[in-house]
Structures are given as C-alpha cells and as structure tokens.
N, C-alpha and C positions, 0 to 999 in steps of 0.2 A: 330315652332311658330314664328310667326311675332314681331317683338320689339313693333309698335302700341298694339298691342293685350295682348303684357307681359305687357306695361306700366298700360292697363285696369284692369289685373286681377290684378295688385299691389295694385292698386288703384290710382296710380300717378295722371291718366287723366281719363273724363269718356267715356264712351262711344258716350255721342254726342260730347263732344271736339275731341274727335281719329275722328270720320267723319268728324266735321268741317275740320281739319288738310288734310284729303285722300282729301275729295273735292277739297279742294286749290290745292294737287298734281294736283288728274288729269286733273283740270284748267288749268295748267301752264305747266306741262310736257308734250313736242311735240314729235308729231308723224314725225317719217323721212320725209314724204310725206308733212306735214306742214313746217318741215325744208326745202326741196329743193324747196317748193315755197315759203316763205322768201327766200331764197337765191338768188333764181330767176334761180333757176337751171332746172326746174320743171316747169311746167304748172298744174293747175287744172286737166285738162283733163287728161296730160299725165299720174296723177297721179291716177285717175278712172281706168287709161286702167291695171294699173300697180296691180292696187288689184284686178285687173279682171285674168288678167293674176297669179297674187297667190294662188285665188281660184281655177282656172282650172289646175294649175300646182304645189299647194303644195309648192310652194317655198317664203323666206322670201322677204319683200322689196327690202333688197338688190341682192338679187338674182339676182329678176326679173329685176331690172334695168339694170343689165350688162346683163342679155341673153337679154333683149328688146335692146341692143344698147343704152340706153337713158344717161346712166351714168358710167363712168370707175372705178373699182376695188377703185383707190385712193380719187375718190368723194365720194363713198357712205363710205367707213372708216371715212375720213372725218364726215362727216354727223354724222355719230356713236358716234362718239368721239363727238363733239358738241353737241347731244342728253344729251350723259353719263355726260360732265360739266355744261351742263344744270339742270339737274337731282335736284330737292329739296327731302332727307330722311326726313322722317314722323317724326325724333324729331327733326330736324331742324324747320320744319316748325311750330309742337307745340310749342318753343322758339320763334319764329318769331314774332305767333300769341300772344305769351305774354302769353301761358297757363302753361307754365313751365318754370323753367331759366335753362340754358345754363348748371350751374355745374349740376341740380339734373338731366337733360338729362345723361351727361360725366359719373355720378353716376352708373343710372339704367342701361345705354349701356353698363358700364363696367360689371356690374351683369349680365344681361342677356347674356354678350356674353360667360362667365365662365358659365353657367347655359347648353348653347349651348352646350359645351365643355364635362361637365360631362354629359348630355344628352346622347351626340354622342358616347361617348369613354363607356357608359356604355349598348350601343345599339348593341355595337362590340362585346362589350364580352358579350351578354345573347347569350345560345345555340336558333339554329333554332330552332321553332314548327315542330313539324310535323303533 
C-alpha cells in the first residue's frame, strides 16, 4: 500500500486533497529527458529520438543514451541523482500544501512504516496456496 492511500483510509487526508498533493508531484517531478534539456545536455529532438529508440529496443533512458552515444555512464547517474533530489514524497508535499502538519505526517509515516513491517514479516510466514 502506498502511504497517500494509508493516509486516506485513516482518514488523515481525503481523497481530493491525496490528488490535489500526486497532481503537484507529477507537476514538478522531471523526467531525465526534461532534465538533460534544462541542463542543456540534451536537445528536444535528441530526446524524441531517445524514446524512440526505448520503444524499439526495451531499454531505459539511460540506457539508450549511452548505446546512442549521446550521454556517458557518469552524466546520466548524474542526471539520476538530480531527479531522485529533486523528488517531492506525497506527505511532504500534503505539508506543503498546508493539508497536514509536518508532526501528524512524522506520526502516520512512522505507523504506516511499522504497519509495512508486520505486513511483510507476516506474508513470510503464511504457508504457500496451493
């Protein structure tokens, strides 16, 4: 389960604030191809060619950069890493937005991730179906 989605059934946030909140993400969270054009690393194009090349060949952004020649191994980590601290989580940004504060997020993250925890550890130990 997704921590937006524990905070709905908690009832913390509702379910148009948890959208308001994903909407903002996928606003703001860039794609590699929008990073190496900010960067200037990247053209428009080159970047059309590059998702062209993904579909035909199954391979990620970064793949295809380095088998196209366009970008080296240490630019597109680069890149990655810029992405991932770029990155707004979905109680950050309900905090942001002012729909929750800061501790009652710290709260629920800390429940749902104990929640995760006996989840998993009790997923381990049920026998297979058969």
């Amino acid at each position: 389960m997704l921590f937006g989605k524990y905070l709905v059934e908690n009832g913390v946030v509702s379910e148009e604030q948890l959208n308001a909140a994903l909407d903002f993400q996928r606003k703001t969270d860039l794609f590699l191809g929008e990073l190496a054009i900010e960067q200037n690393l990247l053209t428009q194009e080159q970047v059309y060619d590059i998702y062209s090349y993904m579909a035909t060949e199954g391979s990620s952004f970064s793949e295809s950069t380095v088998n196209l020649g366009l970008l080296s191994q240490i630019q597109t980590d680069k890149l990655q890493e810029e992405q991932r601290r770029r990155h707004r989580h979905v109680g950050d940004i309900l905090v942001m937005l002012k729909m929750m504060t800061r501790d009652k997020k710290d709260r629920f993250l800390l429940e749902f991730k104990r929640a995760a925890k006996v989840h998993a550890s009790s997923a381990k130990a049920r026998p297979p179906s058969s």
